[in-house]
N, C-alpha and C positions, 0 to 999 in steps of 0.2 A: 678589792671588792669587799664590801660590807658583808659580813656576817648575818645572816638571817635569824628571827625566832622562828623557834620551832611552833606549829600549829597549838600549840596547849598554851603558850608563851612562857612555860617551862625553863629551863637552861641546863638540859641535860648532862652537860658534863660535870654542873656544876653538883649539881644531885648526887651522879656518879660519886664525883670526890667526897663529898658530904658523906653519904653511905661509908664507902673505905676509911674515911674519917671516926667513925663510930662502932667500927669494925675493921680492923686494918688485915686483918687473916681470912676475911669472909673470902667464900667463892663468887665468878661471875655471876653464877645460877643462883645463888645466895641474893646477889645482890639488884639483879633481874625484878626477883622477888617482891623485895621490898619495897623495889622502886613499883612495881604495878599494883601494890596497895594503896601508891598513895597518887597512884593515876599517870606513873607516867611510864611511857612503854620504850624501850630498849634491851638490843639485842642480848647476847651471852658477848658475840664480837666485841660488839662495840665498848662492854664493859673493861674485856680484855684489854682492848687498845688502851682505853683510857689508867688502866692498872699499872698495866709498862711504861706508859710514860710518865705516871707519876715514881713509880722506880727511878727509872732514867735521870729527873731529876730536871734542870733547864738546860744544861750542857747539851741535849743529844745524843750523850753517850751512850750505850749500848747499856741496861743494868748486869752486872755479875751476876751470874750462876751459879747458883749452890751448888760444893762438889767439886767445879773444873776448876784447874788451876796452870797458869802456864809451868810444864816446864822447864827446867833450868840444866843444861848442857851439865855434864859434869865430866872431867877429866878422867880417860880412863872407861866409862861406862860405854856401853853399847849404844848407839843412836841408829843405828837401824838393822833393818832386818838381816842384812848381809853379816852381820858382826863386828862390822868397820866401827870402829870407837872414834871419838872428835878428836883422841890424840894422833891417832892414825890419819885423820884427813888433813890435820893442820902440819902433819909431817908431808904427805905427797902434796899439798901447797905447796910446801915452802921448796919443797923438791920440783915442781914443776916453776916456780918462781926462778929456783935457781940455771934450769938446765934453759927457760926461754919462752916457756907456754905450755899447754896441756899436749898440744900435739907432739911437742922436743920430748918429753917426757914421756910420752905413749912411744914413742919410737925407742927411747933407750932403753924402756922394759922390755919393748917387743927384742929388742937384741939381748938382752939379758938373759931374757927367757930362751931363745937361739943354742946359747952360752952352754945352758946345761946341758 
């Protein structure tokens, strides 16, 4: 489907970017603003949208966040709340690999546990 003008026969996104172009740190409301001085009207949203996807980039990809960062397993450390470290899980793997599946292995600890 064709793309429409918009009623001012404007190109709002184009303006959008223009704006962020001559201010790359301005805010939505900032640039709201500026755009309605010179007659054309657009949301705080719809600035937004167009913000993030110029972050994004052409890919699609999601843009990085300032701040988060994945982290990275590390041998020995805690990975969750129980206190279980990744060495520790990669150990009852290879334990449950060896005795046949998770169930063969929940049965020999439950006898183990028996044991004491």
């Amino acid at each position: 489907m064709a793309k429409r003008k918009s009623k001012s026969g404007v190109n709002k996104t184009a303006a959008v970017k223009s704006e962020f172009a001559k201010n790359p740190e301005a805010r939505p409301k900032e640039v709201v603003a500026a755009l309605a001085e010179q007659g054309v009207v657009v949301t705080t949203g719809y600035v937004s949208t167009i913000k993030s996807a110029m972050k994004r980039g052409d890919d699609g990809a999601a843009a990085p966040v300032a701040g988060f960062r994945k982290r990275k397993a590390v041998a020995g450390k805690t990975v969750s709340s129980t206190g279980i470290s990744l060495v520790d899980l990669q150990a009852a793997r290879d334990l449950a690999s060896k005795l046949g599946g998770i169930e063969q292995a929940k049965m020999v600890l439950e006898e183990l546990k028996n044991l004491r």
